[in-house]
C-alpha positions in Angstrom: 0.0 0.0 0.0 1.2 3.9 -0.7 0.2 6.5 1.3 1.1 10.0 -0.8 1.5 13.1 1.7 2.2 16.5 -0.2 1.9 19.5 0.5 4.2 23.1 0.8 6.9 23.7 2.8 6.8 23.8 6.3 3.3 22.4 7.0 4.7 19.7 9.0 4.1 16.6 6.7 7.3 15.3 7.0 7.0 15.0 10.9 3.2 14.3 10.4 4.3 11.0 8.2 6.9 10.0 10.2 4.6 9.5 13.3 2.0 7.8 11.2 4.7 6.0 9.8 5.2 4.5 13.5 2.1 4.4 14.3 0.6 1.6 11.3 3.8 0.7 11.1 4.5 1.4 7.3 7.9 2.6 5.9 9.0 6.1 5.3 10.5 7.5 2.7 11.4 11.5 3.0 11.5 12.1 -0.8 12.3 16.1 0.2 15.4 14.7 1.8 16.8 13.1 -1.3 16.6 16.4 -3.6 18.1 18.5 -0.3 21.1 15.7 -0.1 21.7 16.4 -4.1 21.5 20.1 -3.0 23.8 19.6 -0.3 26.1 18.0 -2.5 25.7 20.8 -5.5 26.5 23.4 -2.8 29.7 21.3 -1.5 31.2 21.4 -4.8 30.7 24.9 -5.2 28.0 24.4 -8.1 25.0 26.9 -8.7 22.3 25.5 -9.4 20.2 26.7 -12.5 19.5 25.9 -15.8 22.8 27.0 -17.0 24.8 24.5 -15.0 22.2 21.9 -15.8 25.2 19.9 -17.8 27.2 20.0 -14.7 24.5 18.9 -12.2 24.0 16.1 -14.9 27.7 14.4 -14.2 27.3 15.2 -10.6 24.0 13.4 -10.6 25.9 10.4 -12.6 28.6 9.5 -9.9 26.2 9.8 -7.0 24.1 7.6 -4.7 21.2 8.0 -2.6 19.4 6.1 -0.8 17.0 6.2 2.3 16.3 4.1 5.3 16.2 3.9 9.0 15.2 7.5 8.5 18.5 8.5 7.4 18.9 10.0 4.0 22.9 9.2 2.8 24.7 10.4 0.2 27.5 8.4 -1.6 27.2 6.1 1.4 27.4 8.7 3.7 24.6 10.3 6.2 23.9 13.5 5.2 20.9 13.6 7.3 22.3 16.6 9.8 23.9 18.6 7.0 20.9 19.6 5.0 18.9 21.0 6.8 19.8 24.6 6.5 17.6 26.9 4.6 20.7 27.3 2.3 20.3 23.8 1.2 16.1 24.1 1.2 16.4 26.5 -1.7 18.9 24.9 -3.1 16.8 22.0 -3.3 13.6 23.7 -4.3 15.9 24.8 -7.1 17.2 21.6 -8.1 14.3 19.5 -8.1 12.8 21.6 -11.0 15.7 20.2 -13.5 14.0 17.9 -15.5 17.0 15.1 -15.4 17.2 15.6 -11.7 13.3 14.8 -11.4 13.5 12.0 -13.8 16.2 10.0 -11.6 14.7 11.1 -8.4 11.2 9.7 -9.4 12.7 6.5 -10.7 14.9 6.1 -7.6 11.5 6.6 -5.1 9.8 3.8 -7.1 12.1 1.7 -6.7 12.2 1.9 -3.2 8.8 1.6 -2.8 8.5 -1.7 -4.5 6.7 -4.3 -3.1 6.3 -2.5 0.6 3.5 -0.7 2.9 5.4 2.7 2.4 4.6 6.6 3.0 5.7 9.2 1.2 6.0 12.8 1.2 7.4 15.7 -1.1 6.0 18.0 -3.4 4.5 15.6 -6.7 3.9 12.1 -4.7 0.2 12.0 -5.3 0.4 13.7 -9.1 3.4 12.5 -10.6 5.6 9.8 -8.4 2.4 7.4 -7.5 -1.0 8.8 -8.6 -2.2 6.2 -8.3 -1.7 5.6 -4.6 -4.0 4.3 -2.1 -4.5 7.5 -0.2 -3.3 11.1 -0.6 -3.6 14.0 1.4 -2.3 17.6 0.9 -1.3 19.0 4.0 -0.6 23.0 4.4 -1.2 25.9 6.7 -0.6 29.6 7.0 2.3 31.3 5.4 3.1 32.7 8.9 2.3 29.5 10.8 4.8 27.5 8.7 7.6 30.2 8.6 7.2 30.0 12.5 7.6 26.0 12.9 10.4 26.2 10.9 11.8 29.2 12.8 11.5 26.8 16.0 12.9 23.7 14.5 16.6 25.8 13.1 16.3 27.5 17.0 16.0 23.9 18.3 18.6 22.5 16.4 21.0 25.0 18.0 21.0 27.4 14.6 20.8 31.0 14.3 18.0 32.6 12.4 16.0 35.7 11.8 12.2 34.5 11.3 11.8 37.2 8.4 14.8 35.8 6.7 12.8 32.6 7.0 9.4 33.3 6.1 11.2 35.7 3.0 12.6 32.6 1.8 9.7 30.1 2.7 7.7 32.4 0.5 10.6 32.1 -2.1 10.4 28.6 -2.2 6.6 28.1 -2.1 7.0 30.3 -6.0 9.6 27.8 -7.5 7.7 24.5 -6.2 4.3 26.2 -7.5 5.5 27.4 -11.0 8.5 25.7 -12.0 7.5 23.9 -15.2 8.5 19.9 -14.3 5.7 18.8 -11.6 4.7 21.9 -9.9 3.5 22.1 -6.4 -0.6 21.1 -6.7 -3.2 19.2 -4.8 -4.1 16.2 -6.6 -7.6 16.3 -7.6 -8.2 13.0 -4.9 -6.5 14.5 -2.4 -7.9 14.7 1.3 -6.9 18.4 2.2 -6.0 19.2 5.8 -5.2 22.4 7.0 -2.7 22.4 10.0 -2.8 25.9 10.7 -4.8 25.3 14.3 -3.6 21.7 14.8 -1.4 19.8 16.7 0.7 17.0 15.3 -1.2 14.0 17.3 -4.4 15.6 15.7 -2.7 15.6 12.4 -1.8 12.2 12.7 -5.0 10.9 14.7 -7.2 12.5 11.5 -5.1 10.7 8.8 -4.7 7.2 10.7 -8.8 7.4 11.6 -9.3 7.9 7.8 -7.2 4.5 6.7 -8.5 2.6 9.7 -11.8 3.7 9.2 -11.3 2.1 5.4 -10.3 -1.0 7.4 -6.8 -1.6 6.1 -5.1 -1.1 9.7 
């Protein structure tokens, strides 16, 4: 079975399917992760990421590996899971996961690791592009301001400095190039459940999504 979670940046769906994850005791895959670890490695060796460089990024992409498990994203063997975190590397990924190539491989890759397993997913295109035809989806979001805020705590909590304009600035950045980059744009599939998190907490989250499977039974 493949649960689908999408939804913006910063509306807690990567938490929200790690705890459900957990909790019906399906595998995760963080598909965010694995464009910020490409990111992370772009930035590493000093290459911008645009259409320009796209030949570069291309090689890059051809001597690298990346898998995911244990909830650990690694690069080339290594786990990268503490270095990419920084908003840096968000917008780098947001970038970089509009490169057609890039989105190719990644969405290949995430099938293949899906194969023949009870799995959840979440990123950006998971219900419209990666699996659409997945068991359940759901589009999770909330305020502008809410999200900029959560994310603000989680770089604080981490032990990182940051200014939460400089975070909801480029929050709002980001939510332009998922939305209108040309190669699987940020949208709610048309089947999606939507649920706003803007005046929830994250057992509510989770407590909604899990009463919707189990109430289909297949918990």
């Amino acid at each position: 079975m493949i649960i689908a979670i999408d939804g913006p940046s910063g509306a807690g769906k990567s938490t929200v399917a790690k705890l459900l994850s957990k909790k019906i005791g399906f595998e995760y895959i963080d598909t965010g992760a694995m464009y910020r670890a490409l990111a992370y490695k772009a930035y590493i060796n000093k290459i911008e990421i645009n259409e320009e460089n796209e030949d570069k990024i291309d090689e890059m992409i051809k001597s690298t590996t990346v898998d995911y498990y244990n909830n650990n994203i690694y690069l080339d063997n290594e786990n990268v899971e503490g270095l990419i975190r920084d908003e840096i590397i968000s917008i780098g990924a947001s970038k970089i996961s509009a490169l057609k190539d890039v989105r190719t491989k990644m969405v290949e890759l995430q099938r293949k690791i899906a194969e023949n397993k009870n799995v959840i997913l979440d990123g950006r295109d998971i219900g419209t592009k990666v699996f659409p035809d997945a068991d359940y989806k759901f589009f999770i979001t909330a305020s502008e301001e809410i999200r900029a805020d959560r994310r603000y705590n989680q770089l604080a909590a981490d032990g990182k400095k940051a200014d939460y304009n400089n975070v909801l600035t480029d929050l709002k950045q980001r939510d332009k190039n998922d939305t209108t980059r040309k190669i699987s744009p940020l949208i709610k599939a048309e089947d999606a459940i939507l649920i706003d998190t803007t005046d929830m907490d994250l057992d509510e989250v989770v407590k909604a999504i899990a009463n919707i499977i189990g109430g289909n039974n297949v918990l």
